[in-house]
N, CA, C and O of each residue as an XYZ file, in Angstrom:
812
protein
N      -9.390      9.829     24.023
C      -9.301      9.300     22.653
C      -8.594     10.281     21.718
O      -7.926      9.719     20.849
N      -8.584     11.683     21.695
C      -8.136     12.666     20.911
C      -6.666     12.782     21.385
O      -5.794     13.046     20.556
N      -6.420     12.628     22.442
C      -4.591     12.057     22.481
C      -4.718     11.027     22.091
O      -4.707     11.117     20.863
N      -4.862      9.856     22.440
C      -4.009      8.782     21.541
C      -4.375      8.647     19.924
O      -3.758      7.917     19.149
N      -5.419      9.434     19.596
C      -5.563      9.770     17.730
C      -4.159     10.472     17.481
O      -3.414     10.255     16.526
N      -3.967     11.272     18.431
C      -2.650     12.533     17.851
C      -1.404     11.917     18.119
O      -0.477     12.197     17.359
N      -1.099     10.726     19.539
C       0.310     10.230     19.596
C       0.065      9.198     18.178
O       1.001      9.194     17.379
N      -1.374      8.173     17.783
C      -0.613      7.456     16.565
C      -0.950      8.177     15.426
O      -1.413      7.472     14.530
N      -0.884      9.066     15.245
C      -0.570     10.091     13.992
C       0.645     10.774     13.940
O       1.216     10.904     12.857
N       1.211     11.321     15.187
C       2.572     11.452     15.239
C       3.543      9.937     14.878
O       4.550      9.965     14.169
N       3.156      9.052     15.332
C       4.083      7.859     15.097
C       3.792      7.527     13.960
O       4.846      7.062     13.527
N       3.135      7.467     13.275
C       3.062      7.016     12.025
C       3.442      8.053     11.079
O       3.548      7.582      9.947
N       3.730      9.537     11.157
C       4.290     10.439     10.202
C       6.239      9.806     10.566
O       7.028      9.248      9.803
N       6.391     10.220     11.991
C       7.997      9.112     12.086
C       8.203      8.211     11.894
O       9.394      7.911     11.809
N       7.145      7.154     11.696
C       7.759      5.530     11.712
C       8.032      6.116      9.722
O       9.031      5.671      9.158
N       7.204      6.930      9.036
C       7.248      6.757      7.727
C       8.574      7.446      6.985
O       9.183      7.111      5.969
N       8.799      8.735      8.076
C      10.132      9.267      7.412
C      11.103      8.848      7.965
O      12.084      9.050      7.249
N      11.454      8.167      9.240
C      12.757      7.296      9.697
C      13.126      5.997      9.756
O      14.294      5.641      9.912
N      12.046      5.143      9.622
C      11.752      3.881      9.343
C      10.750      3.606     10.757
O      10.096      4.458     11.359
N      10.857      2.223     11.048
C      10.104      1.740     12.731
C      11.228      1.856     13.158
O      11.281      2.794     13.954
N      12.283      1.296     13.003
C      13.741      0.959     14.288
C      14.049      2.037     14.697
O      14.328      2.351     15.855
N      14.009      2.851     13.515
C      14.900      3.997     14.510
C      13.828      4.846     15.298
O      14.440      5.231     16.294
N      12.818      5.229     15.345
C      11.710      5.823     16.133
C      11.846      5.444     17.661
O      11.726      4.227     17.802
N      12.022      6.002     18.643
C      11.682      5.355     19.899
C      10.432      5.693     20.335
O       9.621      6.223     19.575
N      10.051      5.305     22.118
C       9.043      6.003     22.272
C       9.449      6.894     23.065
O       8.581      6.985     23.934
N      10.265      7.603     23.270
C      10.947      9.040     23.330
C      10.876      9.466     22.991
O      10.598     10.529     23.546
N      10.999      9.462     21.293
C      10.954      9.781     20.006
C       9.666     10.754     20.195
O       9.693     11.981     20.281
N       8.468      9.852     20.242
C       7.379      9.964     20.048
C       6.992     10.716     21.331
O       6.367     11.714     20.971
N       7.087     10.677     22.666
C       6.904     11.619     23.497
C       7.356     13.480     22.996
O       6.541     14.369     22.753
N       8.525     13.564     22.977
C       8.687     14.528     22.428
C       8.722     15.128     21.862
O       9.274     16.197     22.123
N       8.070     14.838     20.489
C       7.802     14.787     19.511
C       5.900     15.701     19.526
O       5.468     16.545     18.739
N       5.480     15.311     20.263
C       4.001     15.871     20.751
C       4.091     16.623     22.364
O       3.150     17.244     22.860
N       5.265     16.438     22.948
C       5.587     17.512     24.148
C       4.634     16.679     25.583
O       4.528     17.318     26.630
N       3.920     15.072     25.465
C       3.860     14.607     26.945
C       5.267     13.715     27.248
O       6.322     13.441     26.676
N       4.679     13.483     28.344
C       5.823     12.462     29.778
C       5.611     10.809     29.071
O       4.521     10.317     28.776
N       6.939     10.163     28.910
C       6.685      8.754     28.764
C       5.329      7.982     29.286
O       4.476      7.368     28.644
N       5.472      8.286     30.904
C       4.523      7.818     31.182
C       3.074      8.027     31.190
O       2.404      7.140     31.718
N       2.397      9.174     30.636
C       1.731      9.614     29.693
C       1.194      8.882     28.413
O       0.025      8.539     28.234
N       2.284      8.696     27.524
C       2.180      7.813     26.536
C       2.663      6.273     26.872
O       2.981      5.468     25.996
N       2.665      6.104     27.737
C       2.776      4.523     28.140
C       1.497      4.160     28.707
O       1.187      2.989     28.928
N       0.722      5.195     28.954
C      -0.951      5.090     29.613
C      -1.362      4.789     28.550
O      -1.391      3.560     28.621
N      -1.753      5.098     27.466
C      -2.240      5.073     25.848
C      -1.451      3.715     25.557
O      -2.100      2.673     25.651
N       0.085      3.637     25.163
C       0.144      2.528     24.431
C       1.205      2.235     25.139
O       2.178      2.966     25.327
N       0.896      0.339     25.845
C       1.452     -0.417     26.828
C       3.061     -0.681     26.115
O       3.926     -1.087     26.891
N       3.412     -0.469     24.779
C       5.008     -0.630     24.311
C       4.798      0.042     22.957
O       3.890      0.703     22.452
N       5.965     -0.377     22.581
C       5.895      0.400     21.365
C       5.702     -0.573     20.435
O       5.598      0.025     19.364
N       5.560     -2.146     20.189
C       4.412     -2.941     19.581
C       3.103     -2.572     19.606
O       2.677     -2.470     18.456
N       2.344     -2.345     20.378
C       1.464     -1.978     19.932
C       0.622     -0.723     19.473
O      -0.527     -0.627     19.043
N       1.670      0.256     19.734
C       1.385      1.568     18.615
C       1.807      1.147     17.217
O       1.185      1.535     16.228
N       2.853      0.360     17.141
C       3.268     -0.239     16.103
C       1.997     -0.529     14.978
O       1.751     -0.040     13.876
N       1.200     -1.753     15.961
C       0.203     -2.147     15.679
C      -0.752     -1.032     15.459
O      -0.989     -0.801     14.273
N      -1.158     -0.531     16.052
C      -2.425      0.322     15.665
C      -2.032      1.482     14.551
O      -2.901      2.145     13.985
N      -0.361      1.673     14.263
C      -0.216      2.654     13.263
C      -0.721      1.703     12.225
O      -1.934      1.795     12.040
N      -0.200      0.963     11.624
C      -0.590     -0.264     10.662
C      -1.899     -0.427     10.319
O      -2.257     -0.190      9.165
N      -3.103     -1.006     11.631
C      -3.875     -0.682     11.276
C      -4.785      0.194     10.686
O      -5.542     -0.158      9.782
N      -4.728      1.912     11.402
C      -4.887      2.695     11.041
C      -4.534      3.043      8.945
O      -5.266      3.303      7.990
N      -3.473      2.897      9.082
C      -3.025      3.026      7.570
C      -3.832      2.072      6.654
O      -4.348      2.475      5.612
N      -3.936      0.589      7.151
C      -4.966      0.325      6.172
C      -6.348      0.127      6.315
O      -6.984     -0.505      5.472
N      -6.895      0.645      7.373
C      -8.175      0.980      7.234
C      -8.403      2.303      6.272
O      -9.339      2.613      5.535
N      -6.999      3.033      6.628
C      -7.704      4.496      5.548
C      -7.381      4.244      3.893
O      -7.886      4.951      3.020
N      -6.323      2.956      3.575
C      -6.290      2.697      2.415
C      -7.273      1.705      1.547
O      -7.349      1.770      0.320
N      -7.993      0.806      2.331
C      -9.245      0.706      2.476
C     -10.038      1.234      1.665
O     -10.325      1.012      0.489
N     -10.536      2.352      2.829
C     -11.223      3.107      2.384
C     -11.144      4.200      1.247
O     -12.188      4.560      0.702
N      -9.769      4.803      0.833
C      -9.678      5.283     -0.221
C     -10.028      4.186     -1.451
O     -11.006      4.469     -2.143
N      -9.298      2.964     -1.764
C      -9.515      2.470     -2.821
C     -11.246      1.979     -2.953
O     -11.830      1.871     -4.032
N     -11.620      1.828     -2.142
C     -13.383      1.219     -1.773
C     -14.247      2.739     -2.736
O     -15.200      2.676     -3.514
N     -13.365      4.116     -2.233
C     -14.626      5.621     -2.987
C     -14.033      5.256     -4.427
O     -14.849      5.277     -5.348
N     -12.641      4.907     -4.746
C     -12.381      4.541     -6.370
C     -12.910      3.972     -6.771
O     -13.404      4.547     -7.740
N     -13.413      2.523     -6.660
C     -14.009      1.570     -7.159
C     -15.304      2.223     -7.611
O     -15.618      2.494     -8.770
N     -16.106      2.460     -6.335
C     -17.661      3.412     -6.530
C     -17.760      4.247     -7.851
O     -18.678      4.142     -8.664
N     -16.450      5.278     -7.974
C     -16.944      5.897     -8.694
C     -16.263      5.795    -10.333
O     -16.464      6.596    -11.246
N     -15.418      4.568    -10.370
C     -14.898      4.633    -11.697
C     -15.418      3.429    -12.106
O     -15.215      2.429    -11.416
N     -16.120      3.363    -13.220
C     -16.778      2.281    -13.902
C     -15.393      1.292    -14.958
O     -15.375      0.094    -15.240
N     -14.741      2.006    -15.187
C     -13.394      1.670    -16.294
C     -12.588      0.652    -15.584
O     -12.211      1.085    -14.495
N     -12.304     -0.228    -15.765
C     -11.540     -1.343    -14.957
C     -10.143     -0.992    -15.049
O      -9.426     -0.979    -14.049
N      -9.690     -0.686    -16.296
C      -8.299     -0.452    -16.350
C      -7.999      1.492    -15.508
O      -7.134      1.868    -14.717
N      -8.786      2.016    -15.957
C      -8.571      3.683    -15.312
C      -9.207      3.270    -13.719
O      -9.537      4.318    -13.164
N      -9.340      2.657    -13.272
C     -10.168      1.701    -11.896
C      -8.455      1.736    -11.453
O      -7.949      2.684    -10.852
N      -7.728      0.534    -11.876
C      -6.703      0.331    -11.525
C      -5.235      1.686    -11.539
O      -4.380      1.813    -10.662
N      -5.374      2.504    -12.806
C      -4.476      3.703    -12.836
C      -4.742      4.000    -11.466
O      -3.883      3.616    -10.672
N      -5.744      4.600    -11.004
C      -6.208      5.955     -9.967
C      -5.553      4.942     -8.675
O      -4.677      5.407     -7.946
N      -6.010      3.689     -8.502
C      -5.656      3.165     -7.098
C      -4.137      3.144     -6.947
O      -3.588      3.375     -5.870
N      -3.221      2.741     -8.525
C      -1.547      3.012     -8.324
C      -1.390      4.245     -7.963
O      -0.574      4.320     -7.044
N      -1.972      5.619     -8.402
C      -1.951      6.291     -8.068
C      -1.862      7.160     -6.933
O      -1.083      8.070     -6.648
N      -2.993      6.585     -6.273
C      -3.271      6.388     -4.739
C      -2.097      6.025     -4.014
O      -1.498      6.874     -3.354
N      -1.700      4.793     -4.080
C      -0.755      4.302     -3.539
C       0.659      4.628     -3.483
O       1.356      4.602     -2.469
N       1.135      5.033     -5.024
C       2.096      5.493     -5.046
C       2.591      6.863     -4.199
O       3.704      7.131     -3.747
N       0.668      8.025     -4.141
C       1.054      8.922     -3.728
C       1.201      8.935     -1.798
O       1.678      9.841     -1.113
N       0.669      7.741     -1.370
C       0.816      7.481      0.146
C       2.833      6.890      0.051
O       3.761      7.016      0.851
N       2.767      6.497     -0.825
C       4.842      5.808     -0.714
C       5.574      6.564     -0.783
O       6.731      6.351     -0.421
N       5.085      7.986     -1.383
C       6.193      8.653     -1.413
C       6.513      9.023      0.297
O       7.610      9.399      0.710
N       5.584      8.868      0.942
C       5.615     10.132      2.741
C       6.497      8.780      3.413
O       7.023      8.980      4.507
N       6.668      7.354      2.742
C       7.265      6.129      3.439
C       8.738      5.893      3.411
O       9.256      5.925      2.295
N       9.589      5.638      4.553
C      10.823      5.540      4.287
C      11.075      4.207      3.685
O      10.327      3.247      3.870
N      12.169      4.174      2.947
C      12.556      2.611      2.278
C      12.383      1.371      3.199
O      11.885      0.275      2.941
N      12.984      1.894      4.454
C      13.352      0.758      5.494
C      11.875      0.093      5.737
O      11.716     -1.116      5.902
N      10.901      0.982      5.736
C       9.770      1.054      6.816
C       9.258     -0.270      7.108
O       9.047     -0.775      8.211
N       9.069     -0.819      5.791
C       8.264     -2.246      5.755
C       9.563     -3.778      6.220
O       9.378     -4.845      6.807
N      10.902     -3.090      5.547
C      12.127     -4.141      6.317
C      11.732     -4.051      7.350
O      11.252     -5.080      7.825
N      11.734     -2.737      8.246
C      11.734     -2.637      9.905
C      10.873     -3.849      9.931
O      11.266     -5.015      9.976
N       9.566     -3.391      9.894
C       8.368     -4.507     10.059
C       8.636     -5.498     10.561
O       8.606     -5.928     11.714
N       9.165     -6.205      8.756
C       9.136     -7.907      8.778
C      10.216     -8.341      9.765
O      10.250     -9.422     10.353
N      11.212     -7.206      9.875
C      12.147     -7.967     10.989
C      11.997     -7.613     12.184
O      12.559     -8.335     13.008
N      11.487     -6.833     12.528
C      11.856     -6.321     14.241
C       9.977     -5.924     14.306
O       9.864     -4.893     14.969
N       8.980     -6.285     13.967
C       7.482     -6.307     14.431
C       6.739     -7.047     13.478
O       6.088     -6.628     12.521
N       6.960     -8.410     13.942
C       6.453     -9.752     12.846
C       5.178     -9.638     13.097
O       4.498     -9.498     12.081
N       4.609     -9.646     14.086
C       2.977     -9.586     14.464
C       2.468     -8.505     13.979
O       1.255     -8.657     13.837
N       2.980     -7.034     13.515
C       2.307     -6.354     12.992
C       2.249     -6.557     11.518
O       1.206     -6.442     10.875
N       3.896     -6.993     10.790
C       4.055     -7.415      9.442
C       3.030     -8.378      9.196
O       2.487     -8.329      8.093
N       2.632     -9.316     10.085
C       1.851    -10.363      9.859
C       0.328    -10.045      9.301
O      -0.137    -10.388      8.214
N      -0.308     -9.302     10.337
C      -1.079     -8.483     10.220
C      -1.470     -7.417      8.644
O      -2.591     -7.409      8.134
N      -0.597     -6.821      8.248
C      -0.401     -6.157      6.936
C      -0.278     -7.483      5.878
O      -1.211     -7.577      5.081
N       0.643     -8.376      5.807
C       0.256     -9.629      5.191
C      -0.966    -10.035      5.165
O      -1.661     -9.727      4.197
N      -1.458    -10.757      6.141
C      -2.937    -10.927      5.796
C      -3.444    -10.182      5.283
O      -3.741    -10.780      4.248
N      -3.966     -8.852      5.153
C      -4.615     -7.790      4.420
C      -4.397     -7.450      3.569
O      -5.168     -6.743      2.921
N      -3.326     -7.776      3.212
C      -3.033     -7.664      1.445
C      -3.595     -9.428      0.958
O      -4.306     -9.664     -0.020
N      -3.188    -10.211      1.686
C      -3.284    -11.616      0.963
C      -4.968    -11.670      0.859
O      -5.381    -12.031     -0.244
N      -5.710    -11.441      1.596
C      -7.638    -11.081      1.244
C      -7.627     -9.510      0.729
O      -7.377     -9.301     -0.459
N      -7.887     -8.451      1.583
C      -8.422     -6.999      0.696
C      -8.000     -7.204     -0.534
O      -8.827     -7.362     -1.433
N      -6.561     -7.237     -0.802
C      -5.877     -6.603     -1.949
C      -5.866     -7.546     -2.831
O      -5.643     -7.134     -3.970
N      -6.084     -9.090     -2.690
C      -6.212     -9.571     -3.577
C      -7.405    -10.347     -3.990
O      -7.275    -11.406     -4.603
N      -8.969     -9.684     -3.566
C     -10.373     -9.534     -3.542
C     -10.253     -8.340     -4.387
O     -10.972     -8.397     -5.385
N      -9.410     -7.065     -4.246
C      -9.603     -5.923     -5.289
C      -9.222     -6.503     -6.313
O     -10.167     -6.499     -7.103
N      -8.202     -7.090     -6.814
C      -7.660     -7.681     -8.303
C      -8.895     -8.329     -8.767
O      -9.619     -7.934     -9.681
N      -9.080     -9.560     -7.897
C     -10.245     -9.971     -8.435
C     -11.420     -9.562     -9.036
O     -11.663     -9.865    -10.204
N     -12.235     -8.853     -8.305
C     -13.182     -7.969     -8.586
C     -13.059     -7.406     -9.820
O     -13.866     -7.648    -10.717
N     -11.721     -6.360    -10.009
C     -11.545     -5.850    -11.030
C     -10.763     -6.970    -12.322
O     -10.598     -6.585    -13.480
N     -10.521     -7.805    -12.028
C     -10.588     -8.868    -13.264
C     -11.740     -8.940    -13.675
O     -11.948     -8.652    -14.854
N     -12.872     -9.365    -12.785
C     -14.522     -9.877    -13.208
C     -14.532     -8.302    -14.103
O     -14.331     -8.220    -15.314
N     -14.762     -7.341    -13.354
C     -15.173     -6.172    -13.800
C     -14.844     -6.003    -15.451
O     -15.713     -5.651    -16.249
N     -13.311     -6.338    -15.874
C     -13.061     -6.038    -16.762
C     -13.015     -7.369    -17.916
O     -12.405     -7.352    -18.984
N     -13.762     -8.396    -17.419
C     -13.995     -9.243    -18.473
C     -15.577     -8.638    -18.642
O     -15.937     -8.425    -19.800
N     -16.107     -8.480    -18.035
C     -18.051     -7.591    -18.209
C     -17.460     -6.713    -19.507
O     -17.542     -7.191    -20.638
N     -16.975     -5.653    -19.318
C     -16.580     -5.054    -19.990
C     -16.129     -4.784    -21.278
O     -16.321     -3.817    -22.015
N     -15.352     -6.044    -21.446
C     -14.565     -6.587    -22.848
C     -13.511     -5.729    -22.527
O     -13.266     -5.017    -23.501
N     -12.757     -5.483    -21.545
C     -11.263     -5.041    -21.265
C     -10.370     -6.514    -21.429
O      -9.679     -6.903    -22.370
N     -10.646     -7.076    -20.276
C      -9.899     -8.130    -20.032
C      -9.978     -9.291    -20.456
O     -11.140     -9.664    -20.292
N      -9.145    -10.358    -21.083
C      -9.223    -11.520    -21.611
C      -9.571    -12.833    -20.613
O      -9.053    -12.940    -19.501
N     -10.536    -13.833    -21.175
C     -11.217    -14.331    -20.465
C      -9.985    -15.779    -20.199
O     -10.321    -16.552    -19.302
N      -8.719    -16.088    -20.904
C      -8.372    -17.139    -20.781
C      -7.341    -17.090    -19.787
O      -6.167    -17.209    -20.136
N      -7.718    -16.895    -18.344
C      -6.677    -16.892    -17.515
C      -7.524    -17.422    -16.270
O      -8.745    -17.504    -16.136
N      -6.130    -17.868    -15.110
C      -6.594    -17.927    -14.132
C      -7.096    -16.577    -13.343
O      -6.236    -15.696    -13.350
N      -7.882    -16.356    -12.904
C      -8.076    -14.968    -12.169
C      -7.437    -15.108    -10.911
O      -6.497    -14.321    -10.794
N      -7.686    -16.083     -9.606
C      -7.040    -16.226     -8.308
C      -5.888    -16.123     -9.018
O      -5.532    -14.949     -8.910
N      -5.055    -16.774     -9.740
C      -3.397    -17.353     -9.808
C      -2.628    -15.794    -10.114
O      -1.495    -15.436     -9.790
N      -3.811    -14.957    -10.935
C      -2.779    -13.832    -11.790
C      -3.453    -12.778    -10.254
O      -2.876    -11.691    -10.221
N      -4.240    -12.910     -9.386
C      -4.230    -11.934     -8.894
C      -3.310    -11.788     -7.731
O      -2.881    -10.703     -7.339
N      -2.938    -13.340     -7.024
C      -2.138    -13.434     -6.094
C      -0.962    -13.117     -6.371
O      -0.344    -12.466     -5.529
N      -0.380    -13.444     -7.493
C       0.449    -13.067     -8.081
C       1.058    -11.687     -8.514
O       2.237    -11.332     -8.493
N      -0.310    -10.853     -8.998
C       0.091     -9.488     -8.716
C       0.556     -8.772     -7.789
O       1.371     -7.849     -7.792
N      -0.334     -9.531     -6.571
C      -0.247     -8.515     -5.535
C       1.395     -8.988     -4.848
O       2.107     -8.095     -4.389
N       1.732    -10.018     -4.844
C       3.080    -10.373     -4.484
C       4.286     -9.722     -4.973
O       5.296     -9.355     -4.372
N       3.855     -9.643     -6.563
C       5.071     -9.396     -7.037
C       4.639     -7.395     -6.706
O       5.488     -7.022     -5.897
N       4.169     -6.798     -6.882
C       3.585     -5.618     -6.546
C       4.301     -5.238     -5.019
O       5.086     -4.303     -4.866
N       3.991     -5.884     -4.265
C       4.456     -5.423     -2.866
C       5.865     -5.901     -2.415
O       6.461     -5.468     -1.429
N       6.257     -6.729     -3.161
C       7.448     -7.156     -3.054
C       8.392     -5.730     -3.246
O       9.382     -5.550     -2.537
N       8.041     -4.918     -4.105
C       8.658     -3.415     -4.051
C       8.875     -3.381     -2.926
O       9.820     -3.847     -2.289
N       7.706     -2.630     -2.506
C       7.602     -2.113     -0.927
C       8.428     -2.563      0.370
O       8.680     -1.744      1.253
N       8.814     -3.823      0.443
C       9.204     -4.432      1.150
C      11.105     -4.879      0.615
O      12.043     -5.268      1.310
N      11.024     -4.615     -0.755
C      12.831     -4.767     -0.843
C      13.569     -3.422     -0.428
O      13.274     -2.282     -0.785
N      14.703     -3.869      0.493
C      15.432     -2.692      0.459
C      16.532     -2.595     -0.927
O      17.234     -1.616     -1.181
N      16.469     -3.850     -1.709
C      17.886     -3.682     -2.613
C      17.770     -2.597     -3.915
O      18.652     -2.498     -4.768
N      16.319     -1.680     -3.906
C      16.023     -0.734     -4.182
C      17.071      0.127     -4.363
O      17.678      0.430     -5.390
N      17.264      0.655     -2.664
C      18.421      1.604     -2.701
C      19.512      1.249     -3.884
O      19.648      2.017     -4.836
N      20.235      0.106     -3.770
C      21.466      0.500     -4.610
C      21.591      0.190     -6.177
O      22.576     -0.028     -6.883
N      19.871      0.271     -6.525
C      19.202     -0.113     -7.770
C      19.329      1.622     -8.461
O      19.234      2.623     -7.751
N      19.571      1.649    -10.037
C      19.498      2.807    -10.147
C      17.842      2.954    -10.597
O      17.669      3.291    -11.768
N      17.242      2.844    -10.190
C      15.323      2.635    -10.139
C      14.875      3.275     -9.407
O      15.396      3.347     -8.294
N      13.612      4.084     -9.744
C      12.900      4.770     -8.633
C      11.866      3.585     -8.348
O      11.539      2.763     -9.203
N      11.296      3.612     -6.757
C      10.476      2.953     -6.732
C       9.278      3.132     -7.443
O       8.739      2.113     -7.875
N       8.827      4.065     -7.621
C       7.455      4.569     -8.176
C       7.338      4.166     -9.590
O       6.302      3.888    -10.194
N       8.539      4.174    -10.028
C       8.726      3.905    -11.755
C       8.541      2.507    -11.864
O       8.203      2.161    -12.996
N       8.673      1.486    -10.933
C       9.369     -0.007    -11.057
C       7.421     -0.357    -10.676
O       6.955     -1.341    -11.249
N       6.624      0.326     -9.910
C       5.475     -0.002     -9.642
C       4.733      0.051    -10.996
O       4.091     -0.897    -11.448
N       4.851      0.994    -11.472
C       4.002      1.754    -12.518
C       4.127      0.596    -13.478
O       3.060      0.030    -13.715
N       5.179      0.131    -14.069
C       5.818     -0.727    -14.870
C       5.288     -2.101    -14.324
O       5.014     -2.994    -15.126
N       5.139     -2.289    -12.950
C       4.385     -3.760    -12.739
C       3.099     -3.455    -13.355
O       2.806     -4.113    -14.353
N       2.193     -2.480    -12.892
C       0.801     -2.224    -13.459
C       0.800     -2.602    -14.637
O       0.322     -3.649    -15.074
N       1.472     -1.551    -15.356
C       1.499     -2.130    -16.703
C       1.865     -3.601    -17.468
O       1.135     -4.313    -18.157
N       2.751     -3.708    -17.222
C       3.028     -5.126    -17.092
C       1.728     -6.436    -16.962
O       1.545     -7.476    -17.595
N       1.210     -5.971    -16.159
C      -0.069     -6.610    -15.554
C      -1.192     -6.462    -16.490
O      -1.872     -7.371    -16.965
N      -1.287     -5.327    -16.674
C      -2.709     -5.326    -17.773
C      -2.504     -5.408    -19.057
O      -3.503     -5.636    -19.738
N      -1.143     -5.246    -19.782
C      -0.941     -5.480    -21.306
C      -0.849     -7.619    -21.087
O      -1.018     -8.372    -22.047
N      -0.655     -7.950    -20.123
C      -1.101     -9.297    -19.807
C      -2.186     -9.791    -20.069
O      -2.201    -10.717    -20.880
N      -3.137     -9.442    -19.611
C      -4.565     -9.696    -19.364
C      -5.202     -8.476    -20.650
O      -6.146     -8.885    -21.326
N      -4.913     -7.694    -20.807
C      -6.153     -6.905    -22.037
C      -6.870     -7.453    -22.936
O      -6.216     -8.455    -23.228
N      -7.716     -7.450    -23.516
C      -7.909     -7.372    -24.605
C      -7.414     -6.139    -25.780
O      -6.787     -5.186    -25.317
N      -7.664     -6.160    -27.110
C      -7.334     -5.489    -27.744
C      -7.825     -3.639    -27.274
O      -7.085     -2.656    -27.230
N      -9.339     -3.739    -26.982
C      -9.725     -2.993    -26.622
C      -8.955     -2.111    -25.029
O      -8.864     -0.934    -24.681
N      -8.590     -3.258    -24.506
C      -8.130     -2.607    -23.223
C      -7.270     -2.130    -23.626
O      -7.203     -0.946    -23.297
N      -5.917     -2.721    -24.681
C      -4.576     -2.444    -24.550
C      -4.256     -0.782    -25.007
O      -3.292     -0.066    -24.739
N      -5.571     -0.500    -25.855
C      -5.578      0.621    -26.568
C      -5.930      1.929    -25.488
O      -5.848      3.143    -25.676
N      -6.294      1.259    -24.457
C      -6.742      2.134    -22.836
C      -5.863      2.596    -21.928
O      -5.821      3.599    -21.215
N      -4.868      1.252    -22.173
C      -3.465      1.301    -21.132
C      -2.392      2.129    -21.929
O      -1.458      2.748    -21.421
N      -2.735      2.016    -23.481
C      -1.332      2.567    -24.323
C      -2.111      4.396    -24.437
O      -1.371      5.249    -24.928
N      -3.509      4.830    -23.983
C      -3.828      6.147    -24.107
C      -3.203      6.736    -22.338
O      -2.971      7.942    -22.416
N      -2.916      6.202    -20.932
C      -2.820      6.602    -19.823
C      -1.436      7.156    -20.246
O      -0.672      6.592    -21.030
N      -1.158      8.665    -19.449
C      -0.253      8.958    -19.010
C       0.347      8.735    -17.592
O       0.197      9.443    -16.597
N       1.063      7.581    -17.732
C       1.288      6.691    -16.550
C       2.215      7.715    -15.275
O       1.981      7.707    -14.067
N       3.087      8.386    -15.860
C       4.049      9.204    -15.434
C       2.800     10.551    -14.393
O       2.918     11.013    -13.258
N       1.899     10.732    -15.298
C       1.377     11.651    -14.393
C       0.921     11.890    -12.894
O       0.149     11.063    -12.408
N       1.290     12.827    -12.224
C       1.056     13.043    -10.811
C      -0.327     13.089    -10.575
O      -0.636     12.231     -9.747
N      -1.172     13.672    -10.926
C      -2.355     13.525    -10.919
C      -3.281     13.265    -10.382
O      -4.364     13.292    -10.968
């Protein structure tokens, strides 16, 4: 088990700085110093390391946003810390990574789809309820419609390559959906929450 933890931790630091396509499982043999057939004992192709890098990644993103929730009561500073989060896992990701995916490992893209279309858009939710309790958020909206919606237009980043020849950083174009998103939905009280964050900060 402690080799194949270390070959999909090696593949998933390469699938993130070269994209999936270009990675082989050569790549990945030599890369940790065993024999193909070695790592063909562990993982039967390179779909399904594919697969288990994927998984892996969002079980641990998961679990990071799950200790945020716990410990931030603030719906809108709830939501800063998790862009945060996220943004700071995108930077280690190559542009291609998620193109590779959808085109050349549909069953794993598929896979990451579903989990954003329930986890990620059960977190919006939640934190909608959260922040109408609150008196953050305004009560006259759809909650499903604006959360599916977030999360689409949100990951739709992740997944465009026309990025590259955009003069836009990705991180900036996210930050700006967030925002976007909650000067939507605030109340007065919230808006005065979202206009105190230093959005820019690394933090």
């Amino acid at each position: 088990m402690e080799l194949v933890y270390k070959i999909q931790l090696t593949a998933e630091r390469l699938f993130s700085c070269f994209g999936v396509k270009s990675v082989t499982m050569d790549d990945v043999a030599k890369e940790i110093s065993i024999s193909k057939k070695t790592l063909y004992k562990c993982f039967r192709d390179k779909e399904s390391l594919v697969m288990c890098t994927i998984e892996s990644h969002m079980q641990e993103t998961e679990q990071a946003i799950d200790e945020i929730i716990a410990v931030e009561e603030n719906p809108i500073y709830q939501l800063y810390k998790i862009t945060q989060y996220i943004i700071g896992k995108q930077r280690r990701f190559s542009p291609s990574m998620m193109y590779d995916l959808k085109k050349y490992h549909p069953s794993s893209f598929q896979i990451f789809e579903k989990h954003r279309s329930s986890h990620i858009v059960n977190h919006i939710k939640q934190n909608i309820e959260l922040g109408r309790n609150t008196g953050h958020y305004r009560n006259d909206f759809d909650s499903q419609v604006i959360a599916h919606s977030f999360s689409m237009l949100s990951f739709s980043v992740f997944e465009s390559i026309e990025l590259n020849s955009l003069e836009i950083a990705q991180n900036d174009l996210v930050i700006e959906i967030i925002r976007y998103h909650l000067r939507g939905i605030s109340t007065f009280e919230g808006l005065k929450i979202v206009d105190e964050i230093d959005w820019k900060s690394k933090s």
